[in-house]
C-alpha positions as CSV (number, residue, x, y, z in Angstrom):
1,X,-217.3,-114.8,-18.6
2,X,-216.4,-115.2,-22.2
3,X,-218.9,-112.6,-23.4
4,X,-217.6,-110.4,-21.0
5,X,-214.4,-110.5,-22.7
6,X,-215.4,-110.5,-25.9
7,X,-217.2,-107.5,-25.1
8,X,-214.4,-105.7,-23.6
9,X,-212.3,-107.0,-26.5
10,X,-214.7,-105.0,-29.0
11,X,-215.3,-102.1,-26.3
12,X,-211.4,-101.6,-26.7
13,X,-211.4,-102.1,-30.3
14,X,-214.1,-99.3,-30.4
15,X,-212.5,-96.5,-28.3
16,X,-209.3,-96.7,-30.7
17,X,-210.7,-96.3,-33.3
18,X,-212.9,-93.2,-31.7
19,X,-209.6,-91.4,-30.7
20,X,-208.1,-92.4,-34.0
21,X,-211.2,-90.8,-35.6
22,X,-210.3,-87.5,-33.2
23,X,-206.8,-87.7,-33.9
24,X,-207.8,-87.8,-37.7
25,X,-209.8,-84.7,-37.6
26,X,-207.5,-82.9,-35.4
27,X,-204.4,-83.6,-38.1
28,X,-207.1,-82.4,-40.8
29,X,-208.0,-79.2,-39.3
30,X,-203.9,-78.4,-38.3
31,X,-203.0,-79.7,-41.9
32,X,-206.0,-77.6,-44.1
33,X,-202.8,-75.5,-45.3
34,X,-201.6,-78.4,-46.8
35,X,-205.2,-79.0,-49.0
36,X,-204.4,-75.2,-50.0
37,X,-202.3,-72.9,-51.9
38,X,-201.5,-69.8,-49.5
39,X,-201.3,-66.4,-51.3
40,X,-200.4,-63.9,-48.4
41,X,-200.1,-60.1,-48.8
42,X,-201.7,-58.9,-51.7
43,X,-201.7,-55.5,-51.7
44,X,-204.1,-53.3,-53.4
45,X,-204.7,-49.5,-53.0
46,X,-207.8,-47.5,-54.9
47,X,-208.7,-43.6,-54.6
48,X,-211.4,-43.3,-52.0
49,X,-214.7,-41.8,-54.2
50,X,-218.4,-41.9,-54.4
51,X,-218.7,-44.8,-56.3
52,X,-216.9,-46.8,-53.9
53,X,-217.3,-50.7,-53.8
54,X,-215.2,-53.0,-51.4
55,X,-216.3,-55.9,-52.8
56,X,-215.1,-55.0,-56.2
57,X,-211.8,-54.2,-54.8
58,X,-211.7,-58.0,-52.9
59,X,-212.7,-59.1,-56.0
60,X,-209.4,-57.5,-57.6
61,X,-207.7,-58.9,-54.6
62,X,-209.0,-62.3,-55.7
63,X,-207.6,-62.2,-59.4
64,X,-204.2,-60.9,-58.3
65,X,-204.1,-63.7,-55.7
66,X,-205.0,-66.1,-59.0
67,X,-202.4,-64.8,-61.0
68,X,-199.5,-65.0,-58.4
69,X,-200.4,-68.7,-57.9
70,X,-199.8,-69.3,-62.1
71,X,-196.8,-67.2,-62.0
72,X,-195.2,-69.3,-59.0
73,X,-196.5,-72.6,-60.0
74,X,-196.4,-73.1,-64.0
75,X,-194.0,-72.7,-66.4
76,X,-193.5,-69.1,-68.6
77,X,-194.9,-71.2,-72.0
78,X,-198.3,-72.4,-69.8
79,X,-199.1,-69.2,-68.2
80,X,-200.7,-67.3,-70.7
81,X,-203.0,-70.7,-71.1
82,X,-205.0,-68.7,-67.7
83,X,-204.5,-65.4,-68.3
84,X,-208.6,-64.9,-69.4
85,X,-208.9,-67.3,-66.2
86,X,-213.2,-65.8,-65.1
87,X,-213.2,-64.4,-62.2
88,X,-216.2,-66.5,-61.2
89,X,-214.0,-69.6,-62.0
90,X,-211.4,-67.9,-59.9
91,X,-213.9,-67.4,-57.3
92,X,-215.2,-71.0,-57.0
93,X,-211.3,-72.5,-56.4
94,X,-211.1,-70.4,-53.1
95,X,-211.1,-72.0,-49.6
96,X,-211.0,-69.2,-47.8
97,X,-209.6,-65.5,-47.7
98,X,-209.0,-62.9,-44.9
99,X,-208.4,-59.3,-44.6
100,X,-204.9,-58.9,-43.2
101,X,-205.2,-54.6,-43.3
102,X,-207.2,-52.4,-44.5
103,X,-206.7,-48.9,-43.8
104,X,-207.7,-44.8,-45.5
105,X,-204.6,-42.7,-46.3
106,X,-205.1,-39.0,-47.8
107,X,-208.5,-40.3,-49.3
108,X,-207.1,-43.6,-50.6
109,X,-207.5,-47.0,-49.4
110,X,-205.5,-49.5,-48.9
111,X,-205.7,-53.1,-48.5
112,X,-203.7,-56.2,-47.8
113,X,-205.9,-59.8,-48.7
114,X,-204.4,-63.3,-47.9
115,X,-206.3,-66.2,-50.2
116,X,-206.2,-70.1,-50.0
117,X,-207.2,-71.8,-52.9
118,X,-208.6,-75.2,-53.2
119,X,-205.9,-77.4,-54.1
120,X,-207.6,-80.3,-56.0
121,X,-209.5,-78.0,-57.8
122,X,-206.3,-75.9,-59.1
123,X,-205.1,-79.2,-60.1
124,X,-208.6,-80.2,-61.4
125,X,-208.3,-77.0,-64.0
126,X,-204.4,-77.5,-64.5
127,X,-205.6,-81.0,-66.0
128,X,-208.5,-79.9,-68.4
129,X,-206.0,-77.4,-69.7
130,X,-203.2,-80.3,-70.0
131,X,-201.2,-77.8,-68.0
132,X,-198.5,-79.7,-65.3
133,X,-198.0,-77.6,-62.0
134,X,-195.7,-77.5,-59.8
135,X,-195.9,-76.7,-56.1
136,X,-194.4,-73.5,-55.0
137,X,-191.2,-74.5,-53.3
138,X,-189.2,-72.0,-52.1
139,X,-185.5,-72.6,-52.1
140,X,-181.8,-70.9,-51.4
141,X,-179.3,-71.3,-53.3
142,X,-175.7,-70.1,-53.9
143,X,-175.6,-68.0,-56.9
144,X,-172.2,-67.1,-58.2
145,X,-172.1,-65.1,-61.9
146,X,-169.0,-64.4,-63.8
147,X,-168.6,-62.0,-66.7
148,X,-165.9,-63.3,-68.7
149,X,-165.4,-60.6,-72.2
150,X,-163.0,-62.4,-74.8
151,X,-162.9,-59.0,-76.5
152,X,-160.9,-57.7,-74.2
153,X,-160.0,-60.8,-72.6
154,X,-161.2,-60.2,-69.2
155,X,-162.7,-61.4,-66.3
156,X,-165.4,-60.0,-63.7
157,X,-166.2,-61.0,-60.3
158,X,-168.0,-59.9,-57.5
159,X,-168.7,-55.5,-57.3
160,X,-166.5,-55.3,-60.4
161,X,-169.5,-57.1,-62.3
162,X,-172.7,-55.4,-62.6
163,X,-174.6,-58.7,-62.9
164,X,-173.7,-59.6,-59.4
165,X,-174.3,-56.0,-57.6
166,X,-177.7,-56.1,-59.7
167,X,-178.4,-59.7,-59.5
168,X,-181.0,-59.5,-56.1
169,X,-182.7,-56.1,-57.5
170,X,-186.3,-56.4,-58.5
171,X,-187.1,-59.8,-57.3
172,X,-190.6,-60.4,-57.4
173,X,-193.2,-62.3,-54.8
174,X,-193.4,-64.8,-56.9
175,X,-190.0,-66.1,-57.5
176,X,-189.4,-69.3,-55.6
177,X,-185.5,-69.0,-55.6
178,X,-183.7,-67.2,-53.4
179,X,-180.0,-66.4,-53.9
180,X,-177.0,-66.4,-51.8
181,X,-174.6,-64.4,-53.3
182,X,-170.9,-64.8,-51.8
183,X,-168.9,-62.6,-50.1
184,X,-166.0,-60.7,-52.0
185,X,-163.1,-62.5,-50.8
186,X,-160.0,-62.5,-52.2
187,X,-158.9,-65.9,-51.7
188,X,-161.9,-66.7,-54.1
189,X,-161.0,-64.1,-55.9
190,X,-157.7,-65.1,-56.6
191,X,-158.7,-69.2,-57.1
192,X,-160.8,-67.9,-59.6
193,X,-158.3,-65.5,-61.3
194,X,-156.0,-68.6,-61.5
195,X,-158.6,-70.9,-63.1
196,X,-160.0,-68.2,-65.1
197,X,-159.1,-69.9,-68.7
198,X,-160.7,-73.4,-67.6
199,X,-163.8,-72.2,-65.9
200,X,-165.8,-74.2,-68.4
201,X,-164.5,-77.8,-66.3
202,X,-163.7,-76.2,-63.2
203,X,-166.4,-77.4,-60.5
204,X,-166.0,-74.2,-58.2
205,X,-165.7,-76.9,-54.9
206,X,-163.6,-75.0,-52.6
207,X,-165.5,-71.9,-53.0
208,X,-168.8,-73.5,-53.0
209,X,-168.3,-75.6,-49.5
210,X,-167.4,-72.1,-47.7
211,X,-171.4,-71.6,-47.8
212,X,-172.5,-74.8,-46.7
213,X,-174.6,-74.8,-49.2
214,X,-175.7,-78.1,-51.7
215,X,-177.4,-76.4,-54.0
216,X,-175.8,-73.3,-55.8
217,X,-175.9,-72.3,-59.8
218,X,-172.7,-71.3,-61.3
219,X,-173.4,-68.3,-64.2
220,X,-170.2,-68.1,-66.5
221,X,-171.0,-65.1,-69.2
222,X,-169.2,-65.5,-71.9
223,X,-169.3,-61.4,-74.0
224,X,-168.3,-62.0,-77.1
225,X,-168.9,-58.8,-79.8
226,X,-172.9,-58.6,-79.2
227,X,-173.0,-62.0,-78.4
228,X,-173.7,-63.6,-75.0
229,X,-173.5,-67.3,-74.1
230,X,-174.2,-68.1,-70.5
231,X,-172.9,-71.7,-69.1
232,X,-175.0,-72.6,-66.6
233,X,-173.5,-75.2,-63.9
234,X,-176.8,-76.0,-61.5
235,X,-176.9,-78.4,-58.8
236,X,-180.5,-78.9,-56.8
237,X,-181.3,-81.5,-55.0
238,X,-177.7,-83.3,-55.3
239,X,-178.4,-83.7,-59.1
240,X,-176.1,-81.6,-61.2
241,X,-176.6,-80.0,-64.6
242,X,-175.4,-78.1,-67.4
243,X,-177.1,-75.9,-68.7
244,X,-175.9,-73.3,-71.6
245,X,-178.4,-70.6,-73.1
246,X,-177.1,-68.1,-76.0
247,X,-178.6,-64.2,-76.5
248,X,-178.1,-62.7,-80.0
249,X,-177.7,-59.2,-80.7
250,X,-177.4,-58.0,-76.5
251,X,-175.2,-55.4,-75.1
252,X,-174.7,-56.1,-71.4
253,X,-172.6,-53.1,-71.3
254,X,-175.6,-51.2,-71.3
255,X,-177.4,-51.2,-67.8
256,X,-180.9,-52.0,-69.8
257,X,-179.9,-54.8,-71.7
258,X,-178.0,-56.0,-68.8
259,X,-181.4,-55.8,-66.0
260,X,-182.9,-57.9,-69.3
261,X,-180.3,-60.7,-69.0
262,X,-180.9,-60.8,-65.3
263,X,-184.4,-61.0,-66.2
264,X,-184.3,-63.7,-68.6
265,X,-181.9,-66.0,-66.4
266,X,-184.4,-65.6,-63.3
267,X,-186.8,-66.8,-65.3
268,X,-185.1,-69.6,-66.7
269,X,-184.1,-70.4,-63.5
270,X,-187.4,-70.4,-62.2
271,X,-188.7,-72.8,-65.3
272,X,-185.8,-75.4,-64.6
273,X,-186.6,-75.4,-61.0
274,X,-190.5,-75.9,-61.6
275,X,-189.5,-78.8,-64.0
276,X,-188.2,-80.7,-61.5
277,X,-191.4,-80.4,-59.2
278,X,-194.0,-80.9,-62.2
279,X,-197.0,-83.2,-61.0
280,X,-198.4,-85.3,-64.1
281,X,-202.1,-85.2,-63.4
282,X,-203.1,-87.2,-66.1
283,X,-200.9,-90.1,-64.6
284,X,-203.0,-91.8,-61.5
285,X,-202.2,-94.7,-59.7
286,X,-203.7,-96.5,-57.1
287,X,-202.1,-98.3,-54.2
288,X,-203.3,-100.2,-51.5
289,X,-201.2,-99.6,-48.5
290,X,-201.6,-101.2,-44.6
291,X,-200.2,-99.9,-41.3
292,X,-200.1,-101.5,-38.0
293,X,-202.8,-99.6,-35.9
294,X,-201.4,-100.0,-32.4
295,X,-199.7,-97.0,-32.6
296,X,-202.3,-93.6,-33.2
297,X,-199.1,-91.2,-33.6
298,X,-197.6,-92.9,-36.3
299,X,-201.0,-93.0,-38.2
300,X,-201.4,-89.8,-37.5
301,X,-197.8,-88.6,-38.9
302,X,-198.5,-91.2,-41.7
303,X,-201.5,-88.8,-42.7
304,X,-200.1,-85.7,-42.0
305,X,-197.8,-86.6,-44.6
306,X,-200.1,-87.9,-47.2
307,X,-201.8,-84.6,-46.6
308,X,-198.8,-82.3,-47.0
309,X,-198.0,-84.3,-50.0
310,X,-199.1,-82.2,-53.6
311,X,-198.3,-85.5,-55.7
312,X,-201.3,-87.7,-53.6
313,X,-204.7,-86.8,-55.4
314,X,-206.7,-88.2,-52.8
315,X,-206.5,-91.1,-49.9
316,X,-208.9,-92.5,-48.1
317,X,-209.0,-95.6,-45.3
318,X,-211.3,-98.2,-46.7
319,X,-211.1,-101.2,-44.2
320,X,-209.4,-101.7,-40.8
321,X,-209.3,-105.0,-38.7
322,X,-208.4,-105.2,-35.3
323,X,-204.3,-105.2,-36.1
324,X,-204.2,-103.2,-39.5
325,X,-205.3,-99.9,-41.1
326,X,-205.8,-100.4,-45.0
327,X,-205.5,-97.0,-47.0
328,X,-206.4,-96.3,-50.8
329,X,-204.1,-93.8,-52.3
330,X,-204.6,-92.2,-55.5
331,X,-200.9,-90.7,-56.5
332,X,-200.1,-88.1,-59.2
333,X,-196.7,-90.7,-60.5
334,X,-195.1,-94.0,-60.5
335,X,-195.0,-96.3,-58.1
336,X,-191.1,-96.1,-57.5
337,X,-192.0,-92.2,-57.4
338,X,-194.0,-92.8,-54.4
339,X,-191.6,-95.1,-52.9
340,X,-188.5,-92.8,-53.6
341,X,-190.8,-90.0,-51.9
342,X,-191.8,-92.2,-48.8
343,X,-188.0,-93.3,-48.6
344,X,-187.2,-89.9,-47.9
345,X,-190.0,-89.4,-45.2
346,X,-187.9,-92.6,-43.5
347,X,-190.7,-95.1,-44.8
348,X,-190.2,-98.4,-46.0
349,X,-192.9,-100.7,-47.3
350,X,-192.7,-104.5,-48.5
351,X,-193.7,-104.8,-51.9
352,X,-194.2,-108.6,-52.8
353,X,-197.7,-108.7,-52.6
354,X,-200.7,-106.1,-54.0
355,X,-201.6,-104.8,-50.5
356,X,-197.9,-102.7,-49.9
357,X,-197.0,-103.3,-45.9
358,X,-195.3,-100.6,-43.9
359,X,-192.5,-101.9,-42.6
């Protein structure tokens, strides 16, 4: 009698782990986004002739696909650092790629690719070129620019200021912010008429909380003679910022040299909002972590999230006893990073002793 419950102790013990196993693979397969960067919708086009070669033109697709990944991931100063980037190289970091559309117009063809790339192996050639990504996180934000001219001591807002009717023209695939401009009202147009000679220290609260939005960037220009100073107030991710930039010798009376001060603030934009995703991949730790195994969701939603998480190099489950799951995770960071990060992902884990318990 005792061996029959010892064997239908272990025969228990068994089938978990079996449908754990399952559940595993079936949170890998749903989650292989997650072990990828996603390029959709790159769109090429090529007169139809005798010489005609589709692979070549994929193969095009592949290096546009390549350099729309550096552009939304790195930094303007490391992106030149891949430009010469082989194609073969390129070739070897792809998962997978599909046709989306391919189609003959008036003897020219056309052709829309979608590519995956490998993500440990982007991050693998980010780290031999001491490059530091970061992931390509899209995000709105209120965007409210002000022209203020001390020559003529004036102040634009809203369709009187061509940086704000211009401001959402020529946005490119790759840019990761999206803006929110506001509305021309004229109760906000009159608040800021009012503060108009202490914009510098006013924080723009009643305007900003019409929008319901937490993150926003202030642009005050300041147009002195050909001189332009921009004070940049930024708030992401409930962390605010100031930020001021100066452009010698630029006349943003004139539409071209204004489009190049849009230009140049996108981009900075886009630079300061990367720098606050970077991953450090020559900083590894490893942590030993243990969950209770009686419930398969919750491992499952506790892998799902070390999948979709760009900061964990690699995990792995290395022991498991009949009340515990013990994982091994390799994590681009500190160890409060990765408890900040979990604490926001509502997990909590006791600390005191080398194996880290989830509470």
């Amino acid at each position: 009698m005792r061996f029959n419950i010892k064997f239908f102790n272990y025969k228990r013990l068994y089938i978990h782990f079996c449908i754990l196993a399952l559940l595993n693979i079936f949170f890998s397969t749903e989650n292989i986004q997650a072990k990828t960067f996603l390029i959709n919708d790159i769109e090429i086009s090529t007169p139809f002739e005798i010489n005609f070669d589709k692979n070549k033109i994929i193969d095009e697709g592949f290096i546009q696909a390549f350099n729309r990944l550096v552009l939304s991931t790195l930094q303007t100063q490391d992106q030149k650092k891949l430009s010469k980037t082989p194609l073969g190289l390129i070739k070897s970091m792809i998962e997978t790629f599909s046709i989306k559309e391919e189609k003959f117009i008036d003897e020219v063809y056309y052709l829309s690719l979608n590519v995956s790339f490998n993500k440990k192996k982007i991050l693998n050639l980010m780290e031999k070129k001491n490059i530091f990504l970061s992931p390509p996180v899209e995000k709105n934000i209120f965007f409210l620019p002000i022209i203020v001219d001390k020559d003529k001591d004036e102040i634009s807002i809203f369709s009187e200021n061509y940086i704000f009717n211009n401001w959402n023209y020529n946005n490119q695939k790759y840019h990761l912010l999206r803006y929110i401009l506001p509305n021309e009202d004229l109760d906000d147009f009159n608040l800021i008429k009012k503060y108009s000679k202490i914009l510098e220290s006013y924080n723009f609260n009643e305007i900003i909380k019409k929008y319901n939005f937490n993150d926003y960037i202030i642009s005050i220009i300041f147009k002195e003679n050909n001189t332009i100073k921009v004070l940049n107030k930024i708030n992401f991710n409930h962390e605010e910022d100031l930020k001021n930039i100066t452009f010698q010798n630029l006349n943003i009376d004139n539409y071209k040299e204004a489009d190049k001060l849009i230009e140049s603030l996108k981009s900075f934009y886009e630079n300061y909002w990367k720098s606050k995703n970077e991953i450090n991949t020559s900083v590894k730790i490893s942590l030993t972590i243990s969950i209770n195994n009686n419930d398969n969701s919750e491992i499952s939603k506790f892998n799902e999230i070390l999948d979709d998480t760009d900061l964990v190099y690699n995990y792995y489950i290395y022991k498991f006893n009949n009340k515990n799951i013990f994982y091994k995770i390799i994590f681009n960071g500190s160890p409060d990073h990765f408890l900040k990060f979990m604490k926001n992902k509502n997990y909590e884990f006791d600390i005191q002793n080398k194996i880290w318990v989830v509470k």
